[in-house]
C-alpha positions as protocol buffer text, in pm:
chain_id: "A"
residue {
  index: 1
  type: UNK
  ca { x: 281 y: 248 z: 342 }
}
residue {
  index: 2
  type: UNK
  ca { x: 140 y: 296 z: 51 }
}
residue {
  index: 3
  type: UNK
  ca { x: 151 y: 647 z: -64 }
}
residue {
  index: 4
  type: UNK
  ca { x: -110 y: 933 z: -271 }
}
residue {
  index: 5
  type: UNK
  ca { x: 14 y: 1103 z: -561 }
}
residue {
  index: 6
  type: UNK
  ca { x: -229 y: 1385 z: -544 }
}
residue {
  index: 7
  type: UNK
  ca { x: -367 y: 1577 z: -790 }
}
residue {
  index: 8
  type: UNK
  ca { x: -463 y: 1924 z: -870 }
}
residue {
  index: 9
  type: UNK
  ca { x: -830 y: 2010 z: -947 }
}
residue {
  index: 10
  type: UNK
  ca { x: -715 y: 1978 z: -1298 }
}
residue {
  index: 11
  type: UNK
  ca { x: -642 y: 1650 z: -1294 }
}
residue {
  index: 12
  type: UNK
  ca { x: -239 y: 1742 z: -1283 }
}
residue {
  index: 13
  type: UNK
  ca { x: 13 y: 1568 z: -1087 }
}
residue {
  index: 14
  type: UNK
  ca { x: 107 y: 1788 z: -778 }
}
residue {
  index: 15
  type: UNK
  ca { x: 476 y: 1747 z: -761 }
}
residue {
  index: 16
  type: UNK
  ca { x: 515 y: 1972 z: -453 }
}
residue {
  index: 17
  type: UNK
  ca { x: 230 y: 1805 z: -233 }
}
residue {
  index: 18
  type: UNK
  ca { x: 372 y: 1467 z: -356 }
}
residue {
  index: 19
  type: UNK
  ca { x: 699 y: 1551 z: -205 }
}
residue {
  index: 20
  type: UNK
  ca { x: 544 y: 1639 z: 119 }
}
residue {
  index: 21
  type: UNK
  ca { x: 412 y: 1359 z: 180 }
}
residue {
  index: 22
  type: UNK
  ca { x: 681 y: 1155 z: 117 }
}
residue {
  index: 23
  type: UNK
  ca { x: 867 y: 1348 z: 350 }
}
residue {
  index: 24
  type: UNK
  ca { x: 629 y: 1327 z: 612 }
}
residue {
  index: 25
  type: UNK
  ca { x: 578 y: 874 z: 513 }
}
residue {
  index: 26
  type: UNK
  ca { x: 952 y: 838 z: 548 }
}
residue {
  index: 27
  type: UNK
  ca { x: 967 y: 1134 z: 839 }
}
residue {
  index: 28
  type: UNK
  ca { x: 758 y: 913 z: 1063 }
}
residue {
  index: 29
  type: UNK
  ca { x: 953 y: 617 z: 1036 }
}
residue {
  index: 30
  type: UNK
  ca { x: 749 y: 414 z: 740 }
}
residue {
  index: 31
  type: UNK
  ca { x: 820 y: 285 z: 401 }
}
residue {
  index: 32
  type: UNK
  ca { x: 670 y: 443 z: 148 }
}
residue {
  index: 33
  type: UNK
  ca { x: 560 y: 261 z: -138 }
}
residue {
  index: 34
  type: UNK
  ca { x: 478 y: 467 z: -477 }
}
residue {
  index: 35
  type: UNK
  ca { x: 248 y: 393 z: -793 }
}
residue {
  index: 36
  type: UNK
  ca { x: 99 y: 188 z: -590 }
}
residue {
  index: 37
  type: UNK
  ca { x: -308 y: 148 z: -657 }
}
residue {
  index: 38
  type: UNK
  ca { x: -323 y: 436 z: -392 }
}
residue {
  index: 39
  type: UNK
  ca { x: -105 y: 634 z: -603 }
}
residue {
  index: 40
  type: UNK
  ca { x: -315 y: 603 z: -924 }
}
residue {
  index: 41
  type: UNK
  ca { x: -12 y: 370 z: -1061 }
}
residue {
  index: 42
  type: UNK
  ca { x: -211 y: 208 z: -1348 }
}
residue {
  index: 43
  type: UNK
  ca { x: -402 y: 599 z: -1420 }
}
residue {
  index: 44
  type: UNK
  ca { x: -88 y: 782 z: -1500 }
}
residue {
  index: 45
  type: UNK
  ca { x: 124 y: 783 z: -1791 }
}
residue {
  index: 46
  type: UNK
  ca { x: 458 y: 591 z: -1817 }
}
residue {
  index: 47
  type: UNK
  ca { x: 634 y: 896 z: -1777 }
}
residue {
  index: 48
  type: UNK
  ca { x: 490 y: 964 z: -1509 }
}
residue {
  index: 49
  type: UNK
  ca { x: 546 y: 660 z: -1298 }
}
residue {
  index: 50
  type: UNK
  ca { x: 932 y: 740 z: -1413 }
}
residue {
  index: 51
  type: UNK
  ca { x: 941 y: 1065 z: -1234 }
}
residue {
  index: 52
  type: UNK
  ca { x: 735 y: 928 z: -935 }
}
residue {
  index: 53
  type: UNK
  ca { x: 1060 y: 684 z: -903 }
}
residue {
  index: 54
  type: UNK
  ca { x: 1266 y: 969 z: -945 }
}
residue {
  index: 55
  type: UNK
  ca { x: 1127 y: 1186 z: -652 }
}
residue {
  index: 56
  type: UNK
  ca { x: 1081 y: 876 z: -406 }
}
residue {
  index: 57
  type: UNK
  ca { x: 1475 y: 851 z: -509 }
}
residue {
  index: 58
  type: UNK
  ca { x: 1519 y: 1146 z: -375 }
}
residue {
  index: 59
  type: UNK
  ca { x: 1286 y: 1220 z: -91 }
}
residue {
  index: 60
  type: UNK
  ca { x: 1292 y: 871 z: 63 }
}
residue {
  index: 61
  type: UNK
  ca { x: 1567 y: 850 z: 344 }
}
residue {
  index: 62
  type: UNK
  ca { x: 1603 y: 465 z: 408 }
}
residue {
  index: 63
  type: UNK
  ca { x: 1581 y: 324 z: 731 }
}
residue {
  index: 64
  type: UNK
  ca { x: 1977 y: 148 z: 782 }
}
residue {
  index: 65
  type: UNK
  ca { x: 1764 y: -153 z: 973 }
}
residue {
  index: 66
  type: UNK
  ca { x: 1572 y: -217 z: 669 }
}
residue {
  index: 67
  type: UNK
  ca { x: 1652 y: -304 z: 279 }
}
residue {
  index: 68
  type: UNK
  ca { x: 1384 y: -58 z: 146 }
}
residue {
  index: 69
  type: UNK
  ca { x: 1444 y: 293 z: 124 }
}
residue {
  index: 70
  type: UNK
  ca { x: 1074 y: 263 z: -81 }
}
residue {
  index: 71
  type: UNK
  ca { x: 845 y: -25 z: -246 }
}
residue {
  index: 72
  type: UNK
  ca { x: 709 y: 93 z: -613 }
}
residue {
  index: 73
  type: UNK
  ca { x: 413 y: -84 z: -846 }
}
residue {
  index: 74
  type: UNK
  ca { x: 574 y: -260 z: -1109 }
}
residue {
  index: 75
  type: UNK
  ca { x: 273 y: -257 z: -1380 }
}
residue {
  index: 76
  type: UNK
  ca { x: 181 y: -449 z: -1695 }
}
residue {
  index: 77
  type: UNK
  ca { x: -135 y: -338 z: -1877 }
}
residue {
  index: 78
  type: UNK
  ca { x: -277 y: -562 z: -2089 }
}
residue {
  index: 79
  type: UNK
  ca { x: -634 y: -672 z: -2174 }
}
residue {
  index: 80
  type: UNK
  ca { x: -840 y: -987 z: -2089 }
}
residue {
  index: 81
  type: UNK
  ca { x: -714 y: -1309 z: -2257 }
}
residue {
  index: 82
  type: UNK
  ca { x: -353 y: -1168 z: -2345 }
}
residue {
  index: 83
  type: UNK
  ca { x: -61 y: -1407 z: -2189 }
}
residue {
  index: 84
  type: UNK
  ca { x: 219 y: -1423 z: -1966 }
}
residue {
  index: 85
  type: UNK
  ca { x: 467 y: -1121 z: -2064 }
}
residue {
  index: 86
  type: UNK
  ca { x: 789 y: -1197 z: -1899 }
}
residue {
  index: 87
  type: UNK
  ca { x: 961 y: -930 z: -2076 }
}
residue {
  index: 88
  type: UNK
  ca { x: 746 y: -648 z: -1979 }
}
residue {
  index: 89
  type: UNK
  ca { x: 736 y: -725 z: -1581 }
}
residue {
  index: 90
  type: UNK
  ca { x: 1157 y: -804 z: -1630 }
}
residue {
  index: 91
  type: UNK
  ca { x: 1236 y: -483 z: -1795 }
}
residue {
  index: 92
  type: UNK
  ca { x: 1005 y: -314 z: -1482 }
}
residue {
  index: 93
  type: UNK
  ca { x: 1083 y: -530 z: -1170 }
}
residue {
  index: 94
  type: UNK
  ca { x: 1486 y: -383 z: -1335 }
}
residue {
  index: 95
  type: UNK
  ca { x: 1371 y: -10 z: -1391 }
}
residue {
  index: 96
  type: UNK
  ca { x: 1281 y: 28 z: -998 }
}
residue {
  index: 97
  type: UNK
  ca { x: 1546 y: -185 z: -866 }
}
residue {
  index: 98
  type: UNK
  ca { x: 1777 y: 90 z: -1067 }
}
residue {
  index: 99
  type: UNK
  ca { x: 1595 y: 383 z: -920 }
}
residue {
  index: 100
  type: UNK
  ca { x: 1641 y: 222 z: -596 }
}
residue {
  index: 101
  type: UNK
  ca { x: 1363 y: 37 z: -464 }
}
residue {
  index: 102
  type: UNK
  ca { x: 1177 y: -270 z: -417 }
}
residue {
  index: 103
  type: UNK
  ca { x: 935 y: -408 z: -649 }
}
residue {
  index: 104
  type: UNK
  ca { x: 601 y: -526 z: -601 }
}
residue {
  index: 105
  type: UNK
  ca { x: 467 y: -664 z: -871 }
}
residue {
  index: 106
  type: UNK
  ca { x: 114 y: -582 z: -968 }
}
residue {
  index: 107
  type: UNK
  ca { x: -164 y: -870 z: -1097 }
}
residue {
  index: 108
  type: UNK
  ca { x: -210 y: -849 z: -1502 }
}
residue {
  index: 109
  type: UNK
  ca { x: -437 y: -1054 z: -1682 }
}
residue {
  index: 110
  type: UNK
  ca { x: -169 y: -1256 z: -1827 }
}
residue {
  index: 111
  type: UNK
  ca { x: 5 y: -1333 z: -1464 }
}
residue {
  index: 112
  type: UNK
  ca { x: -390 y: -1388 z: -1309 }
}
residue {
  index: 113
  type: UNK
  ca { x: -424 y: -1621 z: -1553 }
}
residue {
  index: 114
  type: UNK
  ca { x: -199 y: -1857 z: -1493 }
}
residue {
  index: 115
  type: UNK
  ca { x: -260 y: -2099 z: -1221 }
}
residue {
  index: 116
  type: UNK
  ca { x: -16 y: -2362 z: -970 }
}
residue {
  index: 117
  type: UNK
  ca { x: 299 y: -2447 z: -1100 }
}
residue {
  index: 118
  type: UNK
  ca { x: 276 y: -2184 z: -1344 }
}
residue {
  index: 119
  type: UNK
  ca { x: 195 y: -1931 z: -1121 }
}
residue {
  index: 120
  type: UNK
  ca { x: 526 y: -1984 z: -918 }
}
residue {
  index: 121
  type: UNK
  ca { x: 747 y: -2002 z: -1214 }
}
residue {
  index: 122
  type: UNK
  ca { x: 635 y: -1705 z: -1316 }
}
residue {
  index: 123
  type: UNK
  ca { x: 695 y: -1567 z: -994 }
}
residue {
  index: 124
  type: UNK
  ca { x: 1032 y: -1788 z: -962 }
}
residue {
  index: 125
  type: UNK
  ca { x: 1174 y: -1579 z: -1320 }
}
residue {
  index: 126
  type: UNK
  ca { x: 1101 y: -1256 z: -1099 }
}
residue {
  index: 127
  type: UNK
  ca { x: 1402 y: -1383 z: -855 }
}
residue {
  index: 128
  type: UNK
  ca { x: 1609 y: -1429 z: -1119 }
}
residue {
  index: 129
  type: UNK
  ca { x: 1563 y: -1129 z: -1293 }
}
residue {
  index: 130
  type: UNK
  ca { x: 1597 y: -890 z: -949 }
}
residue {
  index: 131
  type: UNK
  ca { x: 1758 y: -1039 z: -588 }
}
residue {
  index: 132
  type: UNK
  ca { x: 1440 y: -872 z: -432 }
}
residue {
  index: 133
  type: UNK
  ca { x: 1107 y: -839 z: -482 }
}
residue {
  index: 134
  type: UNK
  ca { x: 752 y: -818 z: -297 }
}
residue {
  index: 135
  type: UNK
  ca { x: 423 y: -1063 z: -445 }
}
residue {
  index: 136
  type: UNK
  ca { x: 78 y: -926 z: -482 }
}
residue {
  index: 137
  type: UNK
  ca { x: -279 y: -1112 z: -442 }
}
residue {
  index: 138
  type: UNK
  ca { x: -469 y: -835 z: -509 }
}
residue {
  index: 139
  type: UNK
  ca { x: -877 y: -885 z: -542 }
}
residue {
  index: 140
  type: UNK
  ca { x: -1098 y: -814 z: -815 }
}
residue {
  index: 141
  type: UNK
  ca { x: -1248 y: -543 z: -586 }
}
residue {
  index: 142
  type: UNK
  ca { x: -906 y: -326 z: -619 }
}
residue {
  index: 143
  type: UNK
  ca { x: -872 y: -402 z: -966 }
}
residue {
  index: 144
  type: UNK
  ca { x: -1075 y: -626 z: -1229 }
}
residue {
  index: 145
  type: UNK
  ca { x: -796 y: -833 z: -1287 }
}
residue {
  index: 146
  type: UNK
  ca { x: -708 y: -943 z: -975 }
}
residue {
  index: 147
  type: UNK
  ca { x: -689 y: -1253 z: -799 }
}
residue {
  index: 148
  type: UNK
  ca { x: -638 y: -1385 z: -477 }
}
residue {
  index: 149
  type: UNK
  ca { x: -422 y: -1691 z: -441 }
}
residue {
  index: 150
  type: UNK
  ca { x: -477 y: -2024 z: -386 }
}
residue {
  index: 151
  type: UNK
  ca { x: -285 y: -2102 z: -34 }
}
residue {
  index: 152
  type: UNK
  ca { x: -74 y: -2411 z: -212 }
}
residue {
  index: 153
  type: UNK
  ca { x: -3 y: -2119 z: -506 }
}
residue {
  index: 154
  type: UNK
  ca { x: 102 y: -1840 z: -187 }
}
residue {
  index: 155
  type: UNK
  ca { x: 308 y: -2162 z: -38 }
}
residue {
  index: 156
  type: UNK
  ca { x: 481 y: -2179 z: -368 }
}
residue {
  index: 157
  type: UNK
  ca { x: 568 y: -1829 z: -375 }
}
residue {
  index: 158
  type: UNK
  ca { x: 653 y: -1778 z: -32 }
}
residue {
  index: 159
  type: UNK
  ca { x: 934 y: -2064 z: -97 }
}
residue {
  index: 160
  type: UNK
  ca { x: 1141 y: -1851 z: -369 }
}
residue {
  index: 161
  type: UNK
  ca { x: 1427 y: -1709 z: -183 }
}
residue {
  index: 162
  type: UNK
  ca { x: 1408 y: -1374 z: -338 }
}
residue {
  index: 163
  type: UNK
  ca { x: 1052 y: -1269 z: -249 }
}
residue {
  index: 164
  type: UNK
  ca { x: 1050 y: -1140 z: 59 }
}
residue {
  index: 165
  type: UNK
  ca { x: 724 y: -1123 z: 98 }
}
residue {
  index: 166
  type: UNK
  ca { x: 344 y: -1091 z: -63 }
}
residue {
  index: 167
  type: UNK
  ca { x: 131 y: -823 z: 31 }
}
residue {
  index: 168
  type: UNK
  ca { x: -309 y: -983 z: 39 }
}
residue {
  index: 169
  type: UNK
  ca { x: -548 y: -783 z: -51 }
}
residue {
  index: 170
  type: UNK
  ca { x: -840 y: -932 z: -41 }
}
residue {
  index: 171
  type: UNK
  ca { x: -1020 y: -744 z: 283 }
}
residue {
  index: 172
  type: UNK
  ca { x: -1101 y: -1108 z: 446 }
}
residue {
  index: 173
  type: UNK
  ca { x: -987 y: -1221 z: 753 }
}
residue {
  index: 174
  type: UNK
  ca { x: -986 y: -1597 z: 722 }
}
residue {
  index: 175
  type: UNK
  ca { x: -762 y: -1638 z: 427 }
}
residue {
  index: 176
  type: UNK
  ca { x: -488 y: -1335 z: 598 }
}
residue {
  index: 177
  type: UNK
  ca { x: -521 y: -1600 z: 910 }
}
residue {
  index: 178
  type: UNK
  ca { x: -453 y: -1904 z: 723 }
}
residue {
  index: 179
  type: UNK
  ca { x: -102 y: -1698 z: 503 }
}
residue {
  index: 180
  type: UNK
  ca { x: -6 y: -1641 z: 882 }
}
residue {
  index: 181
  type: UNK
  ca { x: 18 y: -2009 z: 962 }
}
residue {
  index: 182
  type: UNK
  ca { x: 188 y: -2119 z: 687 }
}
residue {
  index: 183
  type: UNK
  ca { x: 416 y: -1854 z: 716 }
}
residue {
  index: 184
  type: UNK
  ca { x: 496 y: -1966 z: 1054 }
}
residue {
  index: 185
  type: UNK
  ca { x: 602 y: -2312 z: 1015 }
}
residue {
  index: 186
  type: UNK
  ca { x: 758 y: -2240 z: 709 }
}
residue {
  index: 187
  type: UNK
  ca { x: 962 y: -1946 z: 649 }
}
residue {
  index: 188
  type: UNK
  ca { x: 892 y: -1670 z: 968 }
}
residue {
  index: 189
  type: UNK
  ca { x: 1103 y: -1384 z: 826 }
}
residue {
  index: 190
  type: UNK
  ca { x: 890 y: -1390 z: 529 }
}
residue {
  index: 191
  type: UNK
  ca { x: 609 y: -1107 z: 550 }
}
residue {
  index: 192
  type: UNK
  ca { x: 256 y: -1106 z: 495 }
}
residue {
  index: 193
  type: UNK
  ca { x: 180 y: -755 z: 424 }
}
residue {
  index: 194
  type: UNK
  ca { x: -182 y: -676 z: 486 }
}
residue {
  index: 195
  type: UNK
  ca { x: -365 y: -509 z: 229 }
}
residue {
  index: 196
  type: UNK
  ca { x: -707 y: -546 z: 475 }
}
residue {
  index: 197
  type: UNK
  ca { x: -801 y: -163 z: 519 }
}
residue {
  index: 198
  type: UNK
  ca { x: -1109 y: -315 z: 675 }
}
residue {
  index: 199
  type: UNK
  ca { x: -958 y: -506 z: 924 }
}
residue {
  index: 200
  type: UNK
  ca { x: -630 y: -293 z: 1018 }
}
residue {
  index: 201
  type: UNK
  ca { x: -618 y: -456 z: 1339 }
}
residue {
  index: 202
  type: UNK
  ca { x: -412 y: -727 z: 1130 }
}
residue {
  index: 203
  type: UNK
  ca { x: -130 y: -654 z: 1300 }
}
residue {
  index: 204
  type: UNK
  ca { x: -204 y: -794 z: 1595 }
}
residue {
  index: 205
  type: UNK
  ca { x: -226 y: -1154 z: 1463 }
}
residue {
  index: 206
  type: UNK
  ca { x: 136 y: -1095 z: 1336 }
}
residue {
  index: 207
  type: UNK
  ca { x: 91 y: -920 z: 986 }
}
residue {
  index: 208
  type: UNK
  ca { x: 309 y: -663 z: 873 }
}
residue {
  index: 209
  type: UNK
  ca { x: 84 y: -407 z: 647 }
}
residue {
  index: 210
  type: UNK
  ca { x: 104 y: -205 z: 342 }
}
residue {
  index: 211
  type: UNK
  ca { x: -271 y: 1 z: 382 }
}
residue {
  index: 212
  type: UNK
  ca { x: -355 y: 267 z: 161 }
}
residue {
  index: 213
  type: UNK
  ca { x: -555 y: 398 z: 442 }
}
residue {
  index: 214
  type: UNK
  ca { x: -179 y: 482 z: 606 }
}
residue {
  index: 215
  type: UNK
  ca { x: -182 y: 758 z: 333 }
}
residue {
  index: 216
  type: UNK
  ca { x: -461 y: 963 z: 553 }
}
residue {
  index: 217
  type: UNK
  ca { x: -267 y: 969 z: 888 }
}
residue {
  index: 218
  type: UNK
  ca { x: 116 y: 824 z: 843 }
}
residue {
  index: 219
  type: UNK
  ca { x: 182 y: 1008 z: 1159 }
}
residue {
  index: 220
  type: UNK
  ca { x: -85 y: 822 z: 1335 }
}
residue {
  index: 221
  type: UNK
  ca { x: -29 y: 521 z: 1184 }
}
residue {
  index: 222
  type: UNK
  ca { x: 338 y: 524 z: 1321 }
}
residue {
  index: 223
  type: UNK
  ca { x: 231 y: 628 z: 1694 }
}
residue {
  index: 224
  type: UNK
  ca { x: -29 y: 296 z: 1682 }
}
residue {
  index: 225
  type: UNK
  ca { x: 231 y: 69 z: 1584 }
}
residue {
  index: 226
  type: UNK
  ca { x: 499 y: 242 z: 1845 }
}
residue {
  index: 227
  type: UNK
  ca { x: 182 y: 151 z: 2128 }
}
residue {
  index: 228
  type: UNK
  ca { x: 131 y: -169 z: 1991 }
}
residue {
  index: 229
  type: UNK
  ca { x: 514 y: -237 z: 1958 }
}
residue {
  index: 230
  type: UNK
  ca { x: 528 y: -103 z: 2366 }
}
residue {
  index: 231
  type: UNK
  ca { x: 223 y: -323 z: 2475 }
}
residue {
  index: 232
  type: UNK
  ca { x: 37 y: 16 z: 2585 }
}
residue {
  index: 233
  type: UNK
  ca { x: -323 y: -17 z: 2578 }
}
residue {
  index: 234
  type: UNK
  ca { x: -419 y: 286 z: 2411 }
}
residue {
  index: 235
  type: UNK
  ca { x: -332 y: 140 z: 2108 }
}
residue {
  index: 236
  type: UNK
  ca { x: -681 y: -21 z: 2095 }
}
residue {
  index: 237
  type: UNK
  ca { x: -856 y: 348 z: 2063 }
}
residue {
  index: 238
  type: UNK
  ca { x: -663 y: 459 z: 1799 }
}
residue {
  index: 239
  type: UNK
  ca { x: -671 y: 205 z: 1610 }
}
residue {
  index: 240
  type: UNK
  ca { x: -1084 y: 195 z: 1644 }
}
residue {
  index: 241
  type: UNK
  ca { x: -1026 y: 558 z: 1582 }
}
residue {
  index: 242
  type: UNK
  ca { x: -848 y: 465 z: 1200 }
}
residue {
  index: 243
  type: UNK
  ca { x: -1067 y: 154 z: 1144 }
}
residue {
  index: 244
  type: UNK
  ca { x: -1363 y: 378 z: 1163 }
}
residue {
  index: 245
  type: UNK
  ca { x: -1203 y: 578 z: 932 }
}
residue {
  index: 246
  type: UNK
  ca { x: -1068 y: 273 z: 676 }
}
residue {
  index: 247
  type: UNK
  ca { x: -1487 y: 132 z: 736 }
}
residue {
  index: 248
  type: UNK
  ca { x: -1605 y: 470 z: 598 }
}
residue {
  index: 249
  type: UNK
  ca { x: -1286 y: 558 z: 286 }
}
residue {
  index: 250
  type: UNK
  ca { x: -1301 y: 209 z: 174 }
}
residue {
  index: 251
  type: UNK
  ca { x: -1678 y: 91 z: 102 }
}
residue {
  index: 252
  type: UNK
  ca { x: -1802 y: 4 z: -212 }
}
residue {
  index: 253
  type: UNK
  ca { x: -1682 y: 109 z: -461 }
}
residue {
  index: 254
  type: UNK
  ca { x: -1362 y: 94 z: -282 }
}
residue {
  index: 255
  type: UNK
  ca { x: -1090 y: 235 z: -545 }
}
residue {
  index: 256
  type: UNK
  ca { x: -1280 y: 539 z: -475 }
}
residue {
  index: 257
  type: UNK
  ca { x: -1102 y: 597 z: -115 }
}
residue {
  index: 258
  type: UNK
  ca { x: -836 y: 791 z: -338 }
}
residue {
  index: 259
  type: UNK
  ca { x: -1052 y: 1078 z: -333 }
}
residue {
  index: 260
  type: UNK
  ca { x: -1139 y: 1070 z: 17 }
}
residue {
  index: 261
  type: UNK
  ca { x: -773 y: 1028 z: 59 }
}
residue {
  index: 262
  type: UNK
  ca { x: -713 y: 1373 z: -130 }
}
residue {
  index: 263
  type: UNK
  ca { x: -965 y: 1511 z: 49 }
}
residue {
  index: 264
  type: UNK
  ca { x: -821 y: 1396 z: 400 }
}
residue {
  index: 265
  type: UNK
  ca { x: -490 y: 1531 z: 308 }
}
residue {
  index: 266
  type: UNK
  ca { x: -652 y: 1897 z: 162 }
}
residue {
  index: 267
  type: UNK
  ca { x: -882 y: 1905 z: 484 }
}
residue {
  index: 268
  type: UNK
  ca { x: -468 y: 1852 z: 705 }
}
residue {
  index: 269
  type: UNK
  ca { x: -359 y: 2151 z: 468 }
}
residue {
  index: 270
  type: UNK
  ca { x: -110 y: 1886 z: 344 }
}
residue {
  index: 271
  type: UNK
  ca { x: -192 y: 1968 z: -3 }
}
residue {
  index: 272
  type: UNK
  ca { x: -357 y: 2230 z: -187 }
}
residue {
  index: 273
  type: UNK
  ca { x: -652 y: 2026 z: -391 }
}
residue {
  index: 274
  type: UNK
  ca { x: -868 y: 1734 z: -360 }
}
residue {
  index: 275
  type: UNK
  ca { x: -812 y: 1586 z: -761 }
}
residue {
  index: 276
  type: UNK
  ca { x: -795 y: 1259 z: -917 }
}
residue {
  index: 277
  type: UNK
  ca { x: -679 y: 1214 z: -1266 }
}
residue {
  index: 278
  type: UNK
  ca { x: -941 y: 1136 z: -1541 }
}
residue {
  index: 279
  type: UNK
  ca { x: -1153 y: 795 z: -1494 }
}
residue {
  index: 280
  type: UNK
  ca { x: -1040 y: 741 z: -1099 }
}
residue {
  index: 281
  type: UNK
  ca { x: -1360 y: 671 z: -920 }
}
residue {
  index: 282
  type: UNK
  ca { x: -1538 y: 954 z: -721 }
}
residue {
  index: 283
  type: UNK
  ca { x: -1710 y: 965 z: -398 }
}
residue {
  index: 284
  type: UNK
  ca { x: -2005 y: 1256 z: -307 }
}
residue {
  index: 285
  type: UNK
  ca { x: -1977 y: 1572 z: -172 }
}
residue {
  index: 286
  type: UNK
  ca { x: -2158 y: 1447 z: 122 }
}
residue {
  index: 287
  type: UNK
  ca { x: -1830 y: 1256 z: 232 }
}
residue {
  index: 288
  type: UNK
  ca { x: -1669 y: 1597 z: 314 }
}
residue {
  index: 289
  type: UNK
  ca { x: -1808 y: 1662 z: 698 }
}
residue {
  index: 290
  type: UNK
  ca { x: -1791 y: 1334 z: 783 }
}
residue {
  index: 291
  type: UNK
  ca { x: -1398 y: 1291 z: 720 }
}
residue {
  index: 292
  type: UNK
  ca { x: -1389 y: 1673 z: 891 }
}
residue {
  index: 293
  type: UNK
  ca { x: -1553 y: 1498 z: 1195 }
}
residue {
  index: 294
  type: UNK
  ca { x: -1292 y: 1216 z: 1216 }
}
residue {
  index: 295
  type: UNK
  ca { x: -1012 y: 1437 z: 1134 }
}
residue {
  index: 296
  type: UNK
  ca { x: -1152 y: 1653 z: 1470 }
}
residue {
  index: 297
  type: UNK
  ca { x: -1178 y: 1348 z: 1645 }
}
residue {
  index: 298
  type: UNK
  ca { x: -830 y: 1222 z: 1548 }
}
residue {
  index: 299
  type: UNK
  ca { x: -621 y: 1538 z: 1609 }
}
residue {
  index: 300
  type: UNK
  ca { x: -776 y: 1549 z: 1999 }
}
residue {
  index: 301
  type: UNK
  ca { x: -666 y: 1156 z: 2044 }
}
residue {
  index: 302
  type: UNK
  ca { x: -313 y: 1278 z: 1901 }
}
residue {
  index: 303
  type: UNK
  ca { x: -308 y: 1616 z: 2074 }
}
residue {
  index: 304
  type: UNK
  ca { x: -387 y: 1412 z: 2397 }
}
residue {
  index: 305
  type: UNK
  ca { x: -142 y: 1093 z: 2359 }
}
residue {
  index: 306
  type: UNK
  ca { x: 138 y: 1332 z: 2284 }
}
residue {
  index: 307
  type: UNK
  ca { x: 16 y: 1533 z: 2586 }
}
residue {
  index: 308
  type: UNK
  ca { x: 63 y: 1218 z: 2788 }
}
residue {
  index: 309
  type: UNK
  ca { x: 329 y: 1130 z: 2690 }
}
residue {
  index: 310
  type: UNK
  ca { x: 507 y: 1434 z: 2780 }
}
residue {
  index: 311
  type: UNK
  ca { x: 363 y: 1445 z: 3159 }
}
residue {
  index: 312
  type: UNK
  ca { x: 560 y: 1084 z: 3197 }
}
């Protein structure tokens, strides 16, 4: 899930409110995954990502049934018509495998640019450089230079042993559908991590997911995937429930769901302020009583489930 690094009203890294929601990710049975988009991973300073790795280190308690005890960003910024820089994304794909976790590497301009063969090469030096790693089609509506896959290019990369799997981001159905299938007659193990905040239903078609919408509710998040994992039909209402929220956080211009995503979190009393760092997208004031009024509605359908649940 991929995790907020919040901010102060400042524009300074809250270190405490970070923590606690780390604790609370990992405390509900997810993965967290740091400097992430969702956790401003291309806004911050270097240093800064450093010490993010560094407190997911130590807050993360991994899961013995799983290889991650957290997924982290592994970044290269560089500027439209660089190249390919191998070095850069081997000397970060090795700085979070050190800390601890698993990489997933982040689109540059130089690794968007290249295309087929050279695309999974690229992608092919990653598994020799780490023994795991996650992919990333990531659309130019996340990021400018992003790019979604072709599905021979997300063939290719499914095929190199050490990926385990890609997360696509590219908030359509059809091409999420059409990863699924190949994934299925070729390698099932390998995941397709859905990146479709608009469509979190995903799951149900066989996706795993890696939402930054899970940032606003992990606890909810993990009771809809223990409903869905049960077969219990209330799964469908919370899930409408969170969609309704993902439809509202994440319309255009969608990197600004950060800041409803610090304001969810202030509104829980998870953390203290409702900042973004300097140049992170903004969304109006107006946005306030209408994630009040789905917070309302989402702490009765939890209040209730676990009420339920409890008369059994």
């Amino acid at each position: 899930m991929a995790v907020l690094l919040p901010h102060t009203g400042r524009g300074e890294i809250d270190w405490e409110g970070f923590r606690g929601i780390l604790a609370r990710t990992s405390g509900a049975g997810l993965v967290p995954a740091v400097n992430m988009d969702t956790g401003f991973g291309r806004h911050i300073r270097e240093e800064d990502r450093l010490e993010v790795l560094r407190t997911a280190a130590t807050c993360s308690v991994p899961d013995p049934s799983r290889p991650d005890r957290f997924v982290a960003g592994v970044h290269v910024l560089d500027t439209p018509g660089d190249g390919f820089d191998f070095d850069a994304y081997a000397s970060a794909l090795e700085t979070v495998t050190a800390f601890g976790g698993t990489p997933i590497v982040f689109p540059s301009w130089g690794l968007s640019g290249l295309r087929g063969d050279a695309l999974v090469a690229a992608h092919r030096s990653f598994g020799e450089t780490v023994d795991r790693f996650l992919g990333f089609e990531l659309g130019p509506a996340f990021l400018s230079e992003g790019r979604i896959w072709s599905l021979q290019e997300f063939e290719g990369v499914m095929q190199i042993e050490a990926c385990a799997g890609v997360k696509h981001s590219s908030l359509h159905r059809e091409p999420e559908w059409e990863r699924l299938g190949r994934r299925d007659a070729i390698r099932p193990e390998f995941m397709v991590l859905s990146g479709n905040d608009r469509a979190i239903d995903m799951v149900t078609y066989g996706s795993d997911w890696l939402l930054g919408l899970g940032t606003f509710a992990p606890d909810a998040f993990a009771v809809r995937d223990r409903l869905w994992e049960y077969g219990d039909q209330r799964f469908w209402a919370l899930n409408d429930l969170l969609q309704y929220l993902g439809s509202f956080a994440f319309r255009e211009p969608v990197p600004a769901y950060r800041h409803d995503a610090a304001r969810f979190l202030r509104l829980r009393g998870w953390i203290g302020d409702a900042g973004v760092p300097a140049g992170a997208e903004l969304r109006p004031d107006s946005d306030e009583p209408v994630l009040r009024e789905i917070l309302g509605r989402l702490e009765s359908v939890l209040t209730r489930l676990d009420g339920e649940d409890g008369d059994r």
